[in-house]
Each structure stands twice: as structure tokens, then as C-alpha cells.
Backbone as a printed PyTorch tensor [residue, N CA C, xyz], in Angstrom:
tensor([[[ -7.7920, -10.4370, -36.3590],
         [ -7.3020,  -9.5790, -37.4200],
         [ -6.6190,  -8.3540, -36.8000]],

        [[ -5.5580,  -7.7160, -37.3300],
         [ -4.9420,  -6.6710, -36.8820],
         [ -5.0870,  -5.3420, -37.1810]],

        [[ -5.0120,  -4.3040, -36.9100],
         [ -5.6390,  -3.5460, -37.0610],
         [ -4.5730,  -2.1300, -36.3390]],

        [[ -4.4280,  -0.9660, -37.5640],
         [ -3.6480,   0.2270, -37.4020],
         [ -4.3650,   0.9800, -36.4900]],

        [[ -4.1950,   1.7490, -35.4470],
         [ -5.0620,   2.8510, -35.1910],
         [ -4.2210,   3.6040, -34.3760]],

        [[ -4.5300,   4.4040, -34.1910],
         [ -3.8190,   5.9700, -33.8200],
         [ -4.7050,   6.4090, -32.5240]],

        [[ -4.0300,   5.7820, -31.2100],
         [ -4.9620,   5.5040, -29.8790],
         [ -5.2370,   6.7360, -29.8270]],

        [[ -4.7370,   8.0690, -30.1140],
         [ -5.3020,   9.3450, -30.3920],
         [ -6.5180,   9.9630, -30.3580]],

        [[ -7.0170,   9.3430, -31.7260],
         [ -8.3210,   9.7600, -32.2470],
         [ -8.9590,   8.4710, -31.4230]],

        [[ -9.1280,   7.6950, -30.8450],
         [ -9.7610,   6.9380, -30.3570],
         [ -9.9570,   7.8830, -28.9940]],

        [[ -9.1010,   8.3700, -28.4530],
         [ -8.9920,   8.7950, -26.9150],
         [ -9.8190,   9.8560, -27.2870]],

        [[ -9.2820,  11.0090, -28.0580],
         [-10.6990,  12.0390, -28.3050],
         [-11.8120,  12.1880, -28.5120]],

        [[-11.9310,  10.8610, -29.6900],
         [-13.2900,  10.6550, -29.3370],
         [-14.2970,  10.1830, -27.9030]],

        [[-13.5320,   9.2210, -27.2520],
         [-14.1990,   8.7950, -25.8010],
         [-13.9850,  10.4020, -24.7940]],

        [[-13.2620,  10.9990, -24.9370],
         [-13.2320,  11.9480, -23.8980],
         [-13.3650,  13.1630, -24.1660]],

        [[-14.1200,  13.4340, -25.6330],
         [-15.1840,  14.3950, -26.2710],
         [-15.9500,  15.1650, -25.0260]],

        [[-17.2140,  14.2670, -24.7250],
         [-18.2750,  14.5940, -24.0190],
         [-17.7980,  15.1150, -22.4450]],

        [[-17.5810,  14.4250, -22.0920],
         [-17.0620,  14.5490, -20.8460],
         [-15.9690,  15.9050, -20.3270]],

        [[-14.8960,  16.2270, -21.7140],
         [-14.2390,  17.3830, -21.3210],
         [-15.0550,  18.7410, -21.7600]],

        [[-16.5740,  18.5850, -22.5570],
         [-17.0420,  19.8740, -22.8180],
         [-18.7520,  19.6440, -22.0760]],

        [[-18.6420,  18.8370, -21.4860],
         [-19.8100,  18.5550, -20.8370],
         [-20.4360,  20.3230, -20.1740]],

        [[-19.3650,  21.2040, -19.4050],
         [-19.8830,  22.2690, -18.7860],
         [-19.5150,  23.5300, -19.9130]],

        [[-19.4770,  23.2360, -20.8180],
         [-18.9420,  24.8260, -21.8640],
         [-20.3210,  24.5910, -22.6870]],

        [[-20.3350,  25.7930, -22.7830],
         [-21.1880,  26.5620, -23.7470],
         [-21.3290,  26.8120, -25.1830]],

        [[-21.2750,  25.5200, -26.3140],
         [-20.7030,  25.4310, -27.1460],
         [-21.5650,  24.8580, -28.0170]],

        [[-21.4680,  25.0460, -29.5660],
         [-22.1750,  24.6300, -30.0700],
         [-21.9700,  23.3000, -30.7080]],

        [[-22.6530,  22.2170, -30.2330],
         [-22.8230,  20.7510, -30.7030],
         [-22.9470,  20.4020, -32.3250]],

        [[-23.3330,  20.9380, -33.3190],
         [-23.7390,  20.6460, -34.3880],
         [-22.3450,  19.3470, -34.9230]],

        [[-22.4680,  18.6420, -35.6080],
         [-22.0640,  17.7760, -36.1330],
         [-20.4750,  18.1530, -36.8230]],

        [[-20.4030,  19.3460, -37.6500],
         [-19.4180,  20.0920, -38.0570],
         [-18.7120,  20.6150, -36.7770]],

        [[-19.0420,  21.4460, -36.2420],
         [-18.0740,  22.0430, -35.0600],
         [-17.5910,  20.7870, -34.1110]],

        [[-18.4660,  20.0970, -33.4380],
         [-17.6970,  19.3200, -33.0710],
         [-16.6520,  18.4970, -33.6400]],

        [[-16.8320,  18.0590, -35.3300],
         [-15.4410,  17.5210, -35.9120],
         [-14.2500,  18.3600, -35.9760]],

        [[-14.6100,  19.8010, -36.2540],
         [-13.6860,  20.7160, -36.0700],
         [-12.9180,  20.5440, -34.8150]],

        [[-13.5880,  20.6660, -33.9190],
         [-12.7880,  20.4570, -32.6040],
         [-11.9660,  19.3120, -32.4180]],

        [[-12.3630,  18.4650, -32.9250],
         [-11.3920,  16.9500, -32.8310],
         [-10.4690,  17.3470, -33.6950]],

        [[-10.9100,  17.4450, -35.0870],
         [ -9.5160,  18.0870, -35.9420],
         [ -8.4780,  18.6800, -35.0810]],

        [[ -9.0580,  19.4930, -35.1340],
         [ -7.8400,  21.2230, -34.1010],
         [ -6.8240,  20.0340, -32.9570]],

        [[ -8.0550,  19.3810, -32.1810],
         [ -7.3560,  18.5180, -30.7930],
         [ -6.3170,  17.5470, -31.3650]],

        [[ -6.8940,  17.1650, -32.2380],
         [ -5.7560,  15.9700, -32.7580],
         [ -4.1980,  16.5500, -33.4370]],

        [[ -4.7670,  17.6080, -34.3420],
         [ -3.6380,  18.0730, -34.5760],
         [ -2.3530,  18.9070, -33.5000]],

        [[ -3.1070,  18.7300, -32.3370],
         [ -2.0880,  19.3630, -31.7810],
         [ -1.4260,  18.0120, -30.2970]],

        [[ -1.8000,  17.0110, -30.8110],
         [ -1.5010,  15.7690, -30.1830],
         [ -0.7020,  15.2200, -30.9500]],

        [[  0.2410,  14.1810, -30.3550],
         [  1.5960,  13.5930, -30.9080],
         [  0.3890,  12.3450, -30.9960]],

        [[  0.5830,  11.7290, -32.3580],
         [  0.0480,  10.6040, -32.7620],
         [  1.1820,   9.2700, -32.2780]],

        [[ -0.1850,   8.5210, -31.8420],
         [  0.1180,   7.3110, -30.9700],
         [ -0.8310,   6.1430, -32.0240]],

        [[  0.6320,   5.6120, -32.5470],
         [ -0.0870,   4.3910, -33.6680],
         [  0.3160,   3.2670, -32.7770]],

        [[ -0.5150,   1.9230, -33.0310],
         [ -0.3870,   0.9580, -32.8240],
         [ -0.9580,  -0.2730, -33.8420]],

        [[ -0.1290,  -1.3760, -33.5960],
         [ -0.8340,  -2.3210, -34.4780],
         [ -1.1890,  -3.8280, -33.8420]],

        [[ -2.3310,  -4.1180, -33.2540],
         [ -3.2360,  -5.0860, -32.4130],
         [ -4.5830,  -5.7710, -32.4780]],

        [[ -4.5480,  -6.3770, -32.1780],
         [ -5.6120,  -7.2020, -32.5180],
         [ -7.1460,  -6.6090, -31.6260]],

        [[ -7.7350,  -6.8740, -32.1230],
         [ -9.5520,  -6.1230, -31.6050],
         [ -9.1360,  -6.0210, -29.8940]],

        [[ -8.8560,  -7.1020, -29.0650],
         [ -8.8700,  -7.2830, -27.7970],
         [ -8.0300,  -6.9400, -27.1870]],

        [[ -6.8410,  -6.6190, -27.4280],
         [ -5.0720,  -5.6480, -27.0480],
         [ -5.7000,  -4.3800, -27.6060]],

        [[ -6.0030,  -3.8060, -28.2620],
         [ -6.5110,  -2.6230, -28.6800],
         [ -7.6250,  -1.9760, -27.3230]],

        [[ -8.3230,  -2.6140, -27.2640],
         [ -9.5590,  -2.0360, -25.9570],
         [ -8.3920,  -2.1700, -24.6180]],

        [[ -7.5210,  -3.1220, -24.5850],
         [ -6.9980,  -2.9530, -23.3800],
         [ -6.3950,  -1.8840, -23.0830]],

        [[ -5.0630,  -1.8610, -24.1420],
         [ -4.2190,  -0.6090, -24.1260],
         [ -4.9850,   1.0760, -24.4790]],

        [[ -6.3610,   0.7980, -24.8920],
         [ -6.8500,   2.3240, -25.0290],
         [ -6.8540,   2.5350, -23.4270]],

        [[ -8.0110,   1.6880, -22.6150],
         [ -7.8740,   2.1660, -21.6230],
         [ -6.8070,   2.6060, -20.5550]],

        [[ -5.7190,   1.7360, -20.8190],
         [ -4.4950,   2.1780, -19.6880],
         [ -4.0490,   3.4620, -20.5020]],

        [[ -4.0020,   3.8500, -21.8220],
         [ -3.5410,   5.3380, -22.0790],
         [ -4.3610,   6.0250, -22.0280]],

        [[ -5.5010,   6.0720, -21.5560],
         [ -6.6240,   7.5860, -21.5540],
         [ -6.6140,   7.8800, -19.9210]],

        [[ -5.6060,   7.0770, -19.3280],
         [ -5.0490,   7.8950, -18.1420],
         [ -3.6250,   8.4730, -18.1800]],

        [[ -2.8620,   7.8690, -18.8160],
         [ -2.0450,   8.3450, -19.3410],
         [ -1.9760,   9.8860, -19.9370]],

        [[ -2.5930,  10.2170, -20.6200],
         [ -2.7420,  11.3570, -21.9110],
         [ -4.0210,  11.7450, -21.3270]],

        [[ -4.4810,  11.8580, -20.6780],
         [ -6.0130,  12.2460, -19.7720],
         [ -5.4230,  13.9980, -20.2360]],

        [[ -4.9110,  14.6640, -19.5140],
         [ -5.1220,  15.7890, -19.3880],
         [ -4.3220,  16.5120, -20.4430]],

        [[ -3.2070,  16.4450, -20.9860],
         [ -3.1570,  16.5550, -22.3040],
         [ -4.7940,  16.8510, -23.3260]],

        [[ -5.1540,  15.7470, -23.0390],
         [ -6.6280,  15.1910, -24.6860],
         [ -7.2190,  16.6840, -23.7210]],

        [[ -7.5450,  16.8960, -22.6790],
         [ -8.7670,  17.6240, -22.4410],
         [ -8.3420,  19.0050, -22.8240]],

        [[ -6.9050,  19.5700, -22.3870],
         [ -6.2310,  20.3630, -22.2540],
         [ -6.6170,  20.6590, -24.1250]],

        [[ -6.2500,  20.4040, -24.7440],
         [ -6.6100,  20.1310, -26.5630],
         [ -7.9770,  20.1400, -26.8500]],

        [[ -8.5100,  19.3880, -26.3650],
         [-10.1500,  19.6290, -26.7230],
         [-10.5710,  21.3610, -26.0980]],

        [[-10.1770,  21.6600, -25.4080],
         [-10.4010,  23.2130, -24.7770],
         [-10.3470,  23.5700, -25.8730]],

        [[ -8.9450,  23.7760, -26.0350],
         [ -8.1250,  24.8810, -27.1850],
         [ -9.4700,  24.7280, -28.6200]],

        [[ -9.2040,  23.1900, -28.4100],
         [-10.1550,  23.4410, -30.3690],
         [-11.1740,  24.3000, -30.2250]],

        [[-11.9560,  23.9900, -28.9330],
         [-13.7650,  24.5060, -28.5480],
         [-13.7140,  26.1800, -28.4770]],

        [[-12.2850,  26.7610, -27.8050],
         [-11.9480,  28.3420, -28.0690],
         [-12.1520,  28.7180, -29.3790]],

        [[-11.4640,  27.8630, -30.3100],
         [-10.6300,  28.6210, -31.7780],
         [-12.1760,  28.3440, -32.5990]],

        [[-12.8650,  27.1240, -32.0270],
         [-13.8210,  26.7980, -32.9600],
         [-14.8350,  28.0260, -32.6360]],

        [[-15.4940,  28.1030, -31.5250],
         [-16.5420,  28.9550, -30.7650],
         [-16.1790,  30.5380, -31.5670]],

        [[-15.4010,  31.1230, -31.7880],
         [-14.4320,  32.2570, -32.0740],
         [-14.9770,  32.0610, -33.7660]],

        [[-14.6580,  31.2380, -34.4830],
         [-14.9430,  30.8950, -35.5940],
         [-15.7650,  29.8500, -36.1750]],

        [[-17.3870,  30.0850, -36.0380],
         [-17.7080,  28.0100, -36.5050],
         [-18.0820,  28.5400, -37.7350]],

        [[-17.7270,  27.4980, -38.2960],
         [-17.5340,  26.9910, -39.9480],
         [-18.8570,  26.2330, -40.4000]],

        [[-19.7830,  26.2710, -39.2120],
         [-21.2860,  26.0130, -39.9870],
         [-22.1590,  26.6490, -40.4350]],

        [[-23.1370,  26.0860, -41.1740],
         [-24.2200,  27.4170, -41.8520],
         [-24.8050,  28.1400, -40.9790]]])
């Protein structure tokens, strides 16, 4: 079956942890979506349309691709978010 996705939000999500692994930030469930929000929006969306098994391939050859870009973005959100969190 084929399937839309926006290797984007796929890449941010896998390289979440790993680019805030050493910051000081608050985890709660909300801030971290915030931060993906913020990251994504400031990423050029990368759609594709593939089947379950071309999909896992091509994520991995672009999260070297766009590696430092995604992290470079995940920063920025974790600044603007940390500065402002929007949780209770």
C-alpha cells in the first residue's frame, strides 16, 4: 500500500532525542511537540509517495542528508520554546 509522508516529520521525530540529549530542557509531552512544530516549520517539506519498504529505505539515506539542518531547527525550537513553554 502507498503511503504520503513528509520524510520531514519522520526525520524529526528520529533525531528528537539525540539532538537535545545534552540541553537542559523541559521534556513534558507539550513542549516537546512545540519544538517539533517550531522545527518543522522552519524545514522545507520533503513529501514522498512509497510503499512501507522504499519509505524506511529512503528515510535513512536522507537523515544524512538533512542531518544538520533537522538539529540546527530542533535547537532553535528548544530556545524559543525554553524562553516561552506553553505548559501548565
Amino acid at each position: 500500500m502507498y503511503k504520503l509522508k513528509n520524510y520531514m516529520e519522520i526525520l524529526v521525530d528520529q533525531m528528537y532525542d539525540e539532538a537535545t540529549q545534552d540541553m537542559d530542557i523541559c521534556k513534558c509531552p507539550r513542549c516537546v511537540l512545540d519544538v517539533k512544530a517550531i522545527a518543522l516549520n522552519t524545514l522545507k517539506p520533503r513529501y514522498i509517495v512509497a510503499d512501507e519498504n522504499y519509505l524506511y529505505v529512503k528515510i535513512s539515506m536522507m537523515q544524512q542528508q538533512y542531518k544538520a539542518d533537522i538539529i540546527s531547527a530542533i535547537t532553535k525550537g528548544t530556545m524559543i520554546v525554553s524562553e516561552e513553554p506553553r505548559h501548565d
